[in-house]
Residue frames as qw, qx, qy, qz and C-alpha x, y, z in Angstrom:
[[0.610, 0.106, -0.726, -0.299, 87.06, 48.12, 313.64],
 [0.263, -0.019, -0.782, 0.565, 87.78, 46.79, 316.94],
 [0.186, 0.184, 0.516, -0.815, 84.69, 48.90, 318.25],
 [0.421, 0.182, -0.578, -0.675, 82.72, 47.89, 315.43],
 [0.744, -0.115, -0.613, -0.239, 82.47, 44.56, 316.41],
 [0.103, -0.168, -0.685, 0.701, 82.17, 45.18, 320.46],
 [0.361, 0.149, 0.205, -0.897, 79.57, 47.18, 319.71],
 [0.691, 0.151, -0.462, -0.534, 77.77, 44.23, 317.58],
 [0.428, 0.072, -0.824, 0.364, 78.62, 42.06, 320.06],
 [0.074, 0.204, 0.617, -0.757, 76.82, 43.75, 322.87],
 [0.541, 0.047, -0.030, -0.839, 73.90, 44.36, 320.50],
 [0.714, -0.102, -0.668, -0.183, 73.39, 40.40, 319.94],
 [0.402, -0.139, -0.807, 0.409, 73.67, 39.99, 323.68],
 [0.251, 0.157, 0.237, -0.925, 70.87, 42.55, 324.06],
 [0.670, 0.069, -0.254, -0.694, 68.96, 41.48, 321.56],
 [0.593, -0.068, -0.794, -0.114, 69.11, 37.88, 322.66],
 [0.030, 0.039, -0.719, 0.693, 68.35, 38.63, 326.46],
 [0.542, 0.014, 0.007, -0.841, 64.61, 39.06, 326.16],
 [0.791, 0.121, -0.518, -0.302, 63.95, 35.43, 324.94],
 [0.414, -0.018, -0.779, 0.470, 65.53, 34.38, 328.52],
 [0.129, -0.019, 0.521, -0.844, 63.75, 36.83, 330.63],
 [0.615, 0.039, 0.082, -0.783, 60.46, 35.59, 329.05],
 [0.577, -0.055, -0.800, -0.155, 60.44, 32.44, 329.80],
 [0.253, 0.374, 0.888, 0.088, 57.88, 31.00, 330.44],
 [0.224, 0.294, 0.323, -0.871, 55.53, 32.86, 328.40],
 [0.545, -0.016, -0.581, -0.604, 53.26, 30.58, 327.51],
 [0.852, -0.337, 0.256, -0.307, 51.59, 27.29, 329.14],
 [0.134, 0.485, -0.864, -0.012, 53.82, 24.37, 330.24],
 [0.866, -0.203, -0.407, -0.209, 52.67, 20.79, 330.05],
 [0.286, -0.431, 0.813, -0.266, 53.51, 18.52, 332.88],
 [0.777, -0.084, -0.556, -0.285, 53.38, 14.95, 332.33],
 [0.599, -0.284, 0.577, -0.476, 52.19, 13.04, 335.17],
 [0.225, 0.209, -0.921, -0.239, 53.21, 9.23, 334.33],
 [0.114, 0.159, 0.827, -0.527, 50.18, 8.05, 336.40],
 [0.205, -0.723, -0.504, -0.426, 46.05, 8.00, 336.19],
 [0.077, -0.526, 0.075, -0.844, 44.83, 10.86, 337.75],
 [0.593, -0.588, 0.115, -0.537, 44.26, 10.82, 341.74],
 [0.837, 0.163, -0.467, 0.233, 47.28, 8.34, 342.42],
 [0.614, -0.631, -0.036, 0.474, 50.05, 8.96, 344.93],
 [0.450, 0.254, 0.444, 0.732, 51.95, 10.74, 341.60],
 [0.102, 0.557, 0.302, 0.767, 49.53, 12.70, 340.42],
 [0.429, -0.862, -0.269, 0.021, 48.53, 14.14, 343.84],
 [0.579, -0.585, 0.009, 0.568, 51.92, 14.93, 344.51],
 [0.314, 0.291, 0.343, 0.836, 52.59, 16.57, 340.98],
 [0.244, -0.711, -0.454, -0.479, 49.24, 18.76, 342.34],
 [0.591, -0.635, -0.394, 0.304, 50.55, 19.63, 345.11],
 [0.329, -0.522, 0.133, 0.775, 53.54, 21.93, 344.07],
 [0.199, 0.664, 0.641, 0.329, 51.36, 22.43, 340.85],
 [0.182, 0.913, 0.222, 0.289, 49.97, 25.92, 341.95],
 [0.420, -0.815, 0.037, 0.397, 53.13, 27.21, 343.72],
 [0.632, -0.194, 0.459, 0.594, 54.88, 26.69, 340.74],
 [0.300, 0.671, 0.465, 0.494, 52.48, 28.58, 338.62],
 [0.229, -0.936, -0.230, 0.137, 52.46, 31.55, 341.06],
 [0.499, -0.666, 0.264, 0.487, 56.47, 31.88, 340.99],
 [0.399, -0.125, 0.566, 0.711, 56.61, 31.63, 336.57],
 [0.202, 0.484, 0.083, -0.847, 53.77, 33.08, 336.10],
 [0.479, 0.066, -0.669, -0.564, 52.54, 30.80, 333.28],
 [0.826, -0.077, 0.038, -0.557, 50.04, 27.49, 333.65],
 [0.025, -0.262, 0.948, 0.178, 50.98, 24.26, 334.18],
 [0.873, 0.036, -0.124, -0.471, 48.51, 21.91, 332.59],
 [0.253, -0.476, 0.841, -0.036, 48.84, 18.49, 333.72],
 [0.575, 0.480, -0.500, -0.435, 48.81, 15.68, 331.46],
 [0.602, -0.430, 0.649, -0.180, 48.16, 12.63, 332.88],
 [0.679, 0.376, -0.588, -0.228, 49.52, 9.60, 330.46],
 [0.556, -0.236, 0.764, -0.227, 49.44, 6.05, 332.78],
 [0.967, 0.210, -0.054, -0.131, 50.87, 2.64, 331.94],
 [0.802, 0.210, -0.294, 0.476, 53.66, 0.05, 331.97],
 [0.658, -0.418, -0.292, 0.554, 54.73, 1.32, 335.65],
 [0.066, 0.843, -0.261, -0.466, 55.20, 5.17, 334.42],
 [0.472, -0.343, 0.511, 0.632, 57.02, 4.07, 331.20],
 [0.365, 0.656, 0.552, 0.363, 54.47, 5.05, 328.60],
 [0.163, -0.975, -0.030, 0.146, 54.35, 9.02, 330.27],
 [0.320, -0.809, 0.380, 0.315, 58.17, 9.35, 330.41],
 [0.620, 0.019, 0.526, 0.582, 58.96, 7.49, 327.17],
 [0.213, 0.872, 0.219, 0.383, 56.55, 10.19, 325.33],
 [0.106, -0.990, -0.091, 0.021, 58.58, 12.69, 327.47],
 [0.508, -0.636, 0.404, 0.417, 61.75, 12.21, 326.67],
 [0.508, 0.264, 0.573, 0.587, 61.24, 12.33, 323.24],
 [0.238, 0.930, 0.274, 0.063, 59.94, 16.11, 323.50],
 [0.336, 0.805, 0.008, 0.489, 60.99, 19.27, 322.77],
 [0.618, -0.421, -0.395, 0.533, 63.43, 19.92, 324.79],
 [0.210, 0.437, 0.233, 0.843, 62.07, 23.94, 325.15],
 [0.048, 0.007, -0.618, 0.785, 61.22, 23.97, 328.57],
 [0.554, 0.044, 0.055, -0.829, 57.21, 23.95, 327.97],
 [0.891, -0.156, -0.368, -0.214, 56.97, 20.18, 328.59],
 [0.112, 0.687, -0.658, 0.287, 57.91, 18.85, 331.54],
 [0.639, -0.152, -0.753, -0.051, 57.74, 15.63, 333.98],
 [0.521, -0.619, 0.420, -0.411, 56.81, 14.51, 337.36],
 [0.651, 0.313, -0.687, -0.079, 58.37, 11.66, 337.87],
 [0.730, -0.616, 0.294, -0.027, 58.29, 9.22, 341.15],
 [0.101, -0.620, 0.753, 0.196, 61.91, 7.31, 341.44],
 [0.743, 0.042, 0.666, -0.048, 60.58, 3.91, 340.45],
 [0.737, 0.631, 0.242, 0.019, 59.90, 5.00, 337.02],
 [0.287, 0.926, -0.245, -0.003, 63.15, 6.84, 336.98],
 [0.057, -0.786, 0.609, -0.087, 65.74, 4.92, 338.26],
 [0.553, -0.169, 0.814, -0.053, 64.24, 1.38, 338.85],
 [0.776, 0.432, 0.439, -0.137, 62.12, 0.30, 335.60],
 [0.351, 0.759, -0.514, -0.193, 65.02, 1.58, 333.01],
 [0.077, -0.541, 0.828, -0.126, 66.85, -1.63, 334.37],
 [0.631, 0.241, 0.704, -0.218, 63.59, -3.97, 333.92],
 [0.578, 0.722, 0.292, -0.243, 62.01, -3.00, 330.74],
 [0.526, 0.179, 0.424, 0.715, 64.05, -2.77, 327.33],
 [0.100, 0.862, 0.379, -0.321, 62.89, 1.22, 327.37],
 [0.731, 0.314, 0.162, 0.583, 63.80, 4.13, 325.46],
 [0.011, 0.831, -0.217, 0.512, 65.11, 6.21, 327.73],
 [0.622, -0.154, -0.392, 0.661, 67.76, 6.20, 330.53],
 [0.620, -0.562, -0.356, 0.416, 69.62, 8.07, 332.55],
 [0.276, 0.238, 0.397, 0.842, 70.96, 10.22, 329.66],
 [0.035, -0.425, -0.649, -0.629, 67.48, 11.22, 328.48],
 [0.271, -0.820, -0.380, -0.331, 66.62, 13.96, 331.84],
 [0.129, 0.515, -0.403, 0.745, 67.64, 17.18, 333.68],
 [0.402, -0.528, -0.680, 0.312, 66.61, 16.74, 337.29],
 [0.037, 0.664, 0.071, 0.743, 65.30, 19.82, 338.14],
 [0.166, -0.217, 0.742, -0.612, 64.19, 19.03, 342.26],
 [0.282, -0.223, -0.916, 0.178, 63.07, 16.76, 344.35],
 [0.308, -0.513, -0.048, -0.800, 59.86, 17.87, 345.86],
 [0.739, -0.411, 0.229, -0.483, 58.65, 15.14, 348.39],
 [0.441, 0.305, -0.843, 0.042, 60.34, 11.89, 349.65],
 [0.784, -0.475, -0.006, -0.399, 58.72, 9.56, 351.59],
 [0.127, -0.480, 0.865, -0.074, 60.96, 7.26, 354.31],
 [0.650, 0.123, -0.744, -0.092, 61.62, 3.42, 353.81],
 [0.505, -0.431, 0.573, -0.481, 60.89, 1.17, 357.24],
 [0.375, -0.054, -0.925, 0.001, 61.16, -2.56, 358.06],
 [0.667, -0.284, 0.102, -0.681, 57.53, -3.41, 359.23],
 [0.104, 0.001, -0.992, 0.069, 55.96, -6.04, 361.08],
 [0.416, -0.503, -0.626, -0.427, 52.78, -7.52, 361.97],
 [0.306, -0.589, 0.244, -0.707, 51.24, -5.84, 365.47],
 [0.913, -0.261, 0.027, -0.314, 51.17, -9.58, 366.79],
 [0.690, 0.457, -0.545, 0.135, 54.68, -10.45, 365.27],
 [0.844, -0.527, -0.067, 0.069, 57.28, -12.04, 367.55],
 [0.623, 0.287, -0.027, 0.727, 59.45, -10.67, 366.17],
 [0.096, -0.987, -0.116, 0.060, 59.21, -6.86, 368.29],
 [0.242, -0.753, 0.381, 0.479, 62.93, -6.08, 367.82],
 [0.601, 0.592, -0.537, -0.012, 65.17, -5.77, 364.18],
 [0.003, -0.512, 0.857, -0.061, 67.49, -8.23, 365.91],
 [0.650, 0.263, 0.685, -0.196, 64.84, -11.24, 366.60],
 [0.660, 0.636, 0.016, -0.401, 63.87, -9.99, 363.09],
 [0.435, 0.678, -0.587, -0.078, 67.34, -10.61, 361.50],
 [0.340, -0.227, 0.879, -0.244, 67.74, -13.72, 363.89],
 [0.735, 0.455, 0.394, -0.312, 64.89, -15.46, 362.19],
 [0.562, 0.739, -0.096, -0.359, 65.94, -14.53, 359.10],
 [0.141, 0.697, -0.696, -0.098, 69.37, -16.01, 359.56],
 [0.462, -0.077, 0.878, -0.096, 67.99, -19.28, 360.46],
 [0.071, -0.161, -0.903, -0.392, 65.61, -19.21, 357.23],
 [0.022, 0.506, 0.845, -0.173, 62.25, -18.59, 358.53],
 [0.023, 0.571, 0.065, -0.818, 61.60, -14.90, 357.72],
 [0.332, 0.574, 0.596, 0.453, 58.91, -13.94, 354.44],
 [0.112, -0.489, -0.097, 0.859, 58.61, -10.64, 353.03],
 [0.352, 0.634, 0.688, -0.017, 55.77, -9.26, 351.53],
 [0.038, -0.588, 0.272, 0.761, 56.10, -6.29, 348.46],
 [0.404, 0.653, -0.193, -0.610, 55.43, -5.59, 344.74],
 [0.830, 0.512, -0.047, 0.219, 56.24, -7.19, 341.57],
 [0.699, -0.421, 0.035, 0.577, 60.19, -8.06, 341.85],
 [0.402, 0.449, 0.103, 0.791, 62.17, -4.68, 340.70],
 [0.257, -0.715, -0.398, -0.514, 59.88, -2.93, 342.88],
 [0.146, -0.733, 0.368, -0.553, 60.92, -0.45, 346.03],
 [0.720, -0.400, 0.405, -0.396, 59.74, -3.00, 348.68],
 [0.852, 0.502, -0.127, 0.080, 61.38, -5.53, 346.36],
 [0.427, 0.663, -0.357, 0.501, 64.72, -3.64, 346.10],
 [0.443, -0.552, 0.497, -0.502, 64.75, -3.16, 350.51],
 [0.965, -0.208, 0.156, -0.021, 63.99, -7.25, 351.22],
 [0.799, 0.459, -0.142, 0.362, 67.12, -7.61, 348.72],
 [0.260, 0.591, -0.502, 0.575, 69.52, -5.03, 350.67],
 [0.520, -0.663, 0.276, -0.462, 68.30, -6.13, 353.57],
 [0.983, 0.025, 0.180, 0.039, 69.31, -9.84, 353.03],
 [0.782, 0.323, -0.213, 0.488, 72.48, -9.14, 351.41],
 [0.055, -0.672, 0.413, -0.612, 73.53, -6.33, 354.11],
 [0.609, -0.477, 0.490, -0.402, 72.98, -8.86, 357.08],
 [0.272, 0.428, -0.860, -0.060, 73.60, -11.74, 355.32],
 [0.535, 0.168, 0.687, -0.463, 70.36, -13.63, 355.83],
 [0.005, -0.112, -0.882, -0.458, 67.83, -15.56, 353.81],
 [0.380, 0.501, 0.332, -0.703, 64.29, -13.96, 352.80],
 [0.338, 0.309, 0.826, 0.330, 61.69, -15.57, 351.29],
 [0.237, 0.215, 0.022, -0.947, 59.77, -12.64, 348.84],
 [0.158, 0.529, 0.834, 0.009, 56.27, -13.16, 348.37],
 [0.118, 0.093, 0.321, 0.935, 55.04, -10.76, 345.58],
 [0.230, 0.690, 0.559, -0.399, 51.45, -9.12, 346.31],
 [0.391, 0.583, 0.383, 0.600, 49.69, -6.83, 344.16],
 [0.124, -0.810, -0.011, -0.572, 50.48, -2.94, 345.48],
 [0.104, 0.467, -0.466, 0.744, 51.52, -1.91, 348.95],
 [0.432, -0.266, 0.503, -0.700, 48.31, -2.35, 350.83],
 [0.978, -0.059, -0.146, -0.138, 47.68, -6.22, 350.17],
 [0.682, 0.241, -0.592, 0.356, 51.24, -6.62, 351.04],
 [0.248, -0.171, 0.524, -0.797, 50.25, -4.40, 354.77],
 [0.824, -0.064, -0.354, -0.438, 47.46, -6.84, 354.40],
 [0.902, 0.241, -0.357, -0.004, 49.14, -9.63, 354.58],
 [0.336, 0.264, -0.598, 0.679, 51.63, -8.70, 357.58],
 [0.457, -0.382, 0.228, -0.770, 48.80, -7.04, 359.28],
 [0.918, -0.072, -0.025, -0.389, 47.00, -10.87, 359.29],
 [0.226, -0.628, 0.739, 0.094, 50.56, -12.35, 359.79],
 [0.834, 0.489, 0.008, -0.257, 50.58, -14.27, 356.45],
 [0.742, 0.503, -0.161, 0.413, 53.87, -12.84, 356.10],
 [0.718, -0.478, -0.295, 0.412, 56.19, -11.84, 358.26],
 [0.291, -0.562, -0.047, 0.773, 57.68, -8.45, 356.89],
 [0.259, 0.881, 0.369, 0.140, 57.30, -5.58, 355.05],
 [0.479, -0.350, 0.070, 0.802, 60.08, -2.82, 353.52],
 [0.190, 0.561, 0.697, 0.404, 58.21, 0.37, 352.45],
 [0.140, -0.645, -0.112, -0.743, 56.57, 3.80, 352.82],
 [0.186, 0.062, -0.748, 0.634, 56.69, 4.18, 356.40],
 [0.310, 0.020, 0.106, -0.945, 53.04, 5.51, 356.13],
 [0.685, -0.164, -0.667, -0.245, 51.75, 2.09, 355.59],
 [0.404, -0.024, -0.822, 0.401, 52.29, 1.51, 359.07],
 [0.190, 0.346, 0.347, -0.851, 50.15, 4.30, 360.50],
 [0.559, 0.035, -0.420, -0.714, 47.48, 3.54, 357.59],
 [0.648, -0.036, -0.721, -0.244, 47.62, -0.19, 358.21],
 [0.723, -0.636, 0.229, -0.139, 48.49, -0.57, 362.18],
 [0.884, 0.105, -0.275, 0.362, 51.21, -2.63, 361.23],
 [0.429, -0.875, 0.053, 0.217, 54.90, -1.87, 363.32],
 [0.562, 0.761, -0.190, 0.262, 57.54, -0.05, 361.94],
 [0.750, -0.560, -0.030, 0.350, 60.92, -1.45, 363.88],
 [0.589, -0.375, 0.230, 0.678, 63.57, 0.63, 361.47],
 [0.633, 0.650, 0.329, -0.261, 63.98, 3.01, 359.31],
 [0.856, 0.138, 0.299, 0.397, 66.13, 2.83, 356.48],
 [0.051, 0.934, 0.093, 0.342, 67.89, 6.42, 357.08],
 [0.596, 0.058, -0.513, 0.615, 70.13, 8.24, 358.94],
 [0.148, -0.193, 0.300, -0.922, 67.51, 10.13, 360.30],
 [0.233, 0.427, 0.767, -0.419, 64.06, 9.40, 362.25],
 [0.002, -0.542, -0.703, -0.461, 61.11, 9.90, 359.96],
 [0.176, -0.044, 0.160, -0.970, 59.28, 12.96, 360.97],
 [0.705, -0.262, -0.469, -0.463, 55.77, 11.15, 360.44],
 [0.844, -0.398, -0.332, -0.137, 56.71, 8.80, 363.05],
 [0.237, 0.806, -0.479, 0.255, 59.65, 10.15, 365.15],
 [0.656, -0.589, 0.328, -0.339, 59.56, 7.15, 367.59],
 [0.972, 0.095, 0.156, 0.147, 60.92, 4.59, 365.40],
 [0.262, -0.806, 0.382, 0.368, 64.49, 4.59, 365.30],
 [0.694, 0.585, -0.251, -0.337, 67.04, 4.00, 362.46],
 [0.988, 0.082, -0.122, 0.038, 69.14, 1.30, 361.53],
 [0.262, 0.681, -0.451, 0.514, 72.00, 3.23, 362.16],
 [0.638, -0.534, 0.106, -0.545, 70.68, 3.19, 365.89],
 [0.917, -0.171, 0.338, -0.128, 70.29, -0.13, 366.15],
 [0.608, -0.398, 0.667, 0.163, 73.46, -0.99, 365.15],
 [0.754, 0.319, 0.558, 0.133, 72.93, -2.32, 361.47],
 [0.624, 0.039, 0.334, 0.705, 74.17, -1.31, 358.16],
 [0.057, 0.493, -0.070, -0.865, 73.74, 1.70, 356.68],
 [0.253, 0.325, 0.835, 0.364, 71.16, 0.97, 354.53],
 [0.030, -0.319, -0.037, 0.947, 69.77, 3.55, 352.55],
 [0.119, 0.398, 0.896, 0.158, 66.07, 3.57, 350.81],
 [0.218, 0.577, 0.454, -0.644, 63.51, 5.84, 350.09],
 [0.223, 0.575, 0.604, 0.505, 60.75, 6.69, 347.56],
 [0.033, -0.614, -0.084, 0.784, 60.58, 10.44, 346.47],
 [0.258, 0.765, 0.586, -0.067, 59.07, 12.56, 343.90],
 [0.326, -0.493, 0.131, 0.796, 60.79, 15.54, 341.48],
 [0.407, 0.800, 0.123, -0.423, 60.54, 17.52, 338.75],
 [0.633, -0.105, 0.557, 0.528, 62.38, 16.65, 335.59],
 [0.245, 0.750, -0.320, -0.524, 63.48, 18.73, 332.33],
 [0.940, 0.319, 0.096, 0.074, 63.86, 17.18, 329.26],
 [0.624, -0.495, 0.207, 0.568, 67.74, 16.47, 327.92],
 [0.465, 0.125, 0.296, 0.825, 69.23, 19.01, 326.43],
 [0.256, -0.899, -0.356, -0.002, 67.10, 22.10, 327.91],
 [0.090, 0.800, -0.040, 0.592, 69.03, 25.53, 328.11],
 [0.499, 0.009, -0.544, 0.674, 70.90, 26.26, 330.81],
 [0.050, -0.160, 0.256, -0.952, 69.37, 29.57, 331.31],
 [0.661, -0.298, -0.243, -0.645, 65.65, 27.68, 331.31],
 [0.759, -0.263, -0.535, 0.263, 66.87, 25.13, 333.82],
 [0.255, 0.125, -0.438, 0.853, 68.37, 27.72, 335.89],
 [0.334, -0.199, -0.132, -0.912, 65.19, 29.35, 335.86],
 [0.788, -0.117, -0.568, -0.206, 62.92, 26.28, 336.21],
 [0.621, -0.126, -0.644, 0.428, 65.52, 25.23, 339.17],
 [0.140, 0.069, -0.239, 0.958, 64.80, 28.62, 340.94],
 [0.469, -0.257, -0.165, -0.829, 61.41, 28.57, 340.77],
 [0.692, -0.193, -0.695, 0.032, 61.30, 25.08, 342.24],
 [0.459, 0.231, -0.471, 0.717, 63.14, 26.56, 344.71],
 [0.306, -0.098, 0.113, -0.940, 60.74, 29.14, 346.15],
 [0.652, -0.227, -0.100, -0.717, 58.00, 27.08, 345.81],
 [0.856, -0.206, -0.424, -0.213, 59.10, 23.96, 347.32],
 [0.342, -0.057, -0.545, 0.763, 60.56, 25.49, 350.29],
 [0.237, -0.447, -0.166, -0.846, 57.24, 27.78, 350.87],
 [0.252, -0.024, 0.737, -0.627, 55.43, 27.62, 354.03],
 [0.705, 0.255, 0.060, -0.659, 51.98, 27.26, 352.01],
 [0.734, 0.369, -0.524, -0.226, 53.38, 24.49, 350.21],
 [0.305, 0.197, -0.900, 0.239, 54.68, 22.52, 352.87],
 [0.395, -0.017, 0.517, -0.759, 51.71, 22.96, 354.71],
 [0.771, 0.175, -0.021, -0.612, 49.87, 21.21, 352.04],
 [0.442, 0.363, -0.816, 0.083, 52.05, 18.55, 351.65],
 [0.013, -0.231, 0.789, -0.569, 51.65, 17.54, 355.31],
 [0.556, 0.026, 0.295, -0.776, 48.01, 18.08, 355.05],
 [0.908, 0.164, -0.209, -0.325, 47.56, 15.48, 352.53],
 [0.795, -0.428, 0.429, -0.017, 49.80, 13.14, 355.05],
 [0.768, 0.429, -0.228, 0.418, 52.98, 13.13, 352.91],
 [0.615, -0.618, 0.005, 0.489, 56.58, 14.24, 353.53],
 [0.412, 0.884, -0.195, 0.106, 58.05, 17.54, 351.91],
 [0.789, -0.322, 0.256, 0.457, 61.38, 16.72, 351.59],
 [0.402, 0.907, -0.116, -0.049, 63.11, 19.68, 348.58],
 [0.602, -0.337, 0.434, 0.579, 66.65, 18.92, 347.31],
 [0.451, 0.790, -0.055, -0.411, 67.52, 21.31, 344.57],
 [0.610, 0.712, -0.219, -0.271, 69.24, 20.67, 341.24],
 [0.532, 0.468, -0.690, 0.146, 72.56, 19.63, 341.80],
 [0.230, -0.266, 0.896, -0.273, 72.15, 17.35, 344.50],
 [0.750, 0.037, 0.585, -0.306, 69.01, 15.78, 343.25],
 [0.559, 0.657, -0.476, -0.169, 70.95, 15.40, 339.87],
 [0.024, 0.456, -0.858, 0.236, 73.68, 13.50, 341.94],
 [0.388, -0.225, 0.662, -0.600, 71.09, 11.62, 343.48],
 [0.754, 0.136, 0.434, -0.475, 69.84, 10.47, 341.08],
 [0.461, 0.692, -0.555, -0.019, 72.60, 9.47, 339.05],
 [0.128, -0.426, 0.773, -0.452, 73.48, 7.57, 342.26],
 [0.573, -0.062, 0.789, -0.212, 70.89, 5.25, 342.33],
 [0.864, 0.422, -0.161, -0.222, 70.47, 4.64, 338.85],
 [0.562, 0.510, -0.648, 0.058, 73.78, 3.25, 338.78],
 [0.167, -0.171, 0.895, -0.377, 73.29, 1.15, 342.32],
 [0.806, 0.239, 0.285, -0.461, 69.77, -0.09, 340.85],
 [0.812, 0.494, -0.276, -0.144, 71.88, -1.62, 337.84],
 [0.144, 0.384, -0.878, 0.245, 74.69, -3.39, 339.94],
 [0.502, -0.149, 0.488, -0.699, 72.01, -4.52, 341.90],
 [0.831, 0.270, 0.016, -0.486, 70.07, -6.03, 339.66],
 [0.535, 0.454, -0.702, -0.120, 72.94, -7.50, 337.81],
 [0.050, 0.276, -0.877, 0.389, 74.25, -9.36, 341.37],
 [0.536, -0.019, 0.604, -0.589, 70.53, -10.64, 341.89],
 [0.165, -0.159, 0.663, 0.712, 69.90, -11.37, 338.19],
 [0.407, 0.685, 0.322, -0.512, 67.22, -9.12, 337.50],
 [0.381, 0.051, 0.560, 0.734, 67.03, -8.97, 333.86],
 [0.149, 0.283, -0.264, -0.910, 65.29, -7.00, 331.31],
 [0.521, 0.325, 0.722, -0.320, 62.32, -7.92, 329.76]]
């Protein structure tokens, strides 16, 4: 009897192994919250074909833009969760616009699967400022006189003027622009007086990056040092790029999925292209960019609360 059912046992765990080893064996969507030829969808194209080489299937990408990424990632978190839809997702739409928008999906509602590219955060100035050191910068600031140019409020360069004011304990006036490069505008022509963003504005715009918001030097620009450095808080920032699984995806297709990331966003061919198209590969696999992002969803919603960001 006893061998009866061992032996019926080992045939269901035969016969169910196939249906793991062949995944993927079809095409997989990828949604790409964004229009096509953004900062998003270039970066979802980037690890695009390494990822098809290493599962052997197609990703088709699916580009679905609006409402900040929240039209793309509300349709994706309401698929199948059967590994053959997945997301790219930048962090804004994932961690910062749940906490604006009445949405219907959270923090719940996706598997991180990895990070593929992060880009560093930097306090900028204008190339004329008078301000040429973070201390003059934060001096100003403590007397009142310091503006900072950046998105719609909720928004990365947004979220940095805020920690930067409540970590020094200063007073910044934000002055909302529309996008990244009217707010490098607008420092460049010293309108405004800073700027807390993609460090790669600064080398696009000329503008000067005095910190970055890290415990490590930017590789783009290793001359600018971090805040650590110079003494100031540990403030932490940056805007990055991953792969996401709907919840409630199979272990054994996340495992998979997380392994293939692996390989291809640690490839020499793939970081090469990354660089080429003046980004920053930056790979953190599963369980740390799981943590990570768990981590700042829940410091984007204290945040907000203590500034009173509400919902819309």
């Amino acid at each position: 009897m006893i061998k009866r059912i061992f032996g019926a046992a080992l045939a269901a765990t035969v016969i169910a192994l196939p249906a793991v080893a062949e995944y993927p064996d079809k095409d997989i969507k990828l949604i790409v919250p964004y229009g096509a030829g953004g900062g998003t969808d270039t970066a979802a194209r980037l690890i695009q074909p390494h990822l098809e080489k290493v599962l052997g299937s197609n990703l088709i990408v699916v580009n679905m833009p609006g409402a900040g990424g929240t039209i793309g990632a509300t349709n994706f978190a309401q698929t199948k969760a059967d590994g053959y839809t997945l997301a790219f997702l930048p962090a804004g739409t994932a961690v910062v616009q749940p906490h604006l928008r009445k949405l219907q999906y959270n923090e719940s509602s996706f598997e991180p699967v990895c990070r593929t590219i992060q880009e560093p955060v930097a306090i900028m100035v204008g190339p004329e400022s008078e301000y040429t050191t973070l201390d003059k910068l934060m001096a100003a600031a403590k007397a009142g006189k310091v503006s900072a140019a950046g998105s719609a409020p909720g928004s990365f360069p947004h979220i940095g003027a805020v920690l930067v004011q409540k970590n020094y304990d200063v007073k910044i006036k934000y002055v909302p622009h529309e996008g990244g490069a009217k707010s490098a505008r607008s420092v460049l022509g010293g309108k405004v007086d800073m700027l807390v963003d993609n460090i790669g504005l600064a080398a696009k715009f000329g503008i000067k990056a005095l910190a970055v918001l890290s415990d490590k030097r930017a590789k783009s620009m290793p001359d600018v040092p971090t805040i650590d450095e110079l003494g100031g808080p540990p403030i932490r920032l940056s805007i990055w790029w991953g792969l996401f699984a709907p919840a409630g995806t199979s272990a054994a297709v996340l495992d998979k999925l997380a392994s293939a990331c692996a390989e291809a966003g640690t490839s020499s061919a793939y970081i090469s292209s990354v660089k080429a198209a003046n980004k920053t590969p930056n790979f953190l696999g599963a369980g740390k960019f799981k943590a990570l992002f768990l981590e700042q969803y829940k410091a984007n919603a204290t945040l907000f609360q203590e500034i009173g960001l509400k919902k819309k």
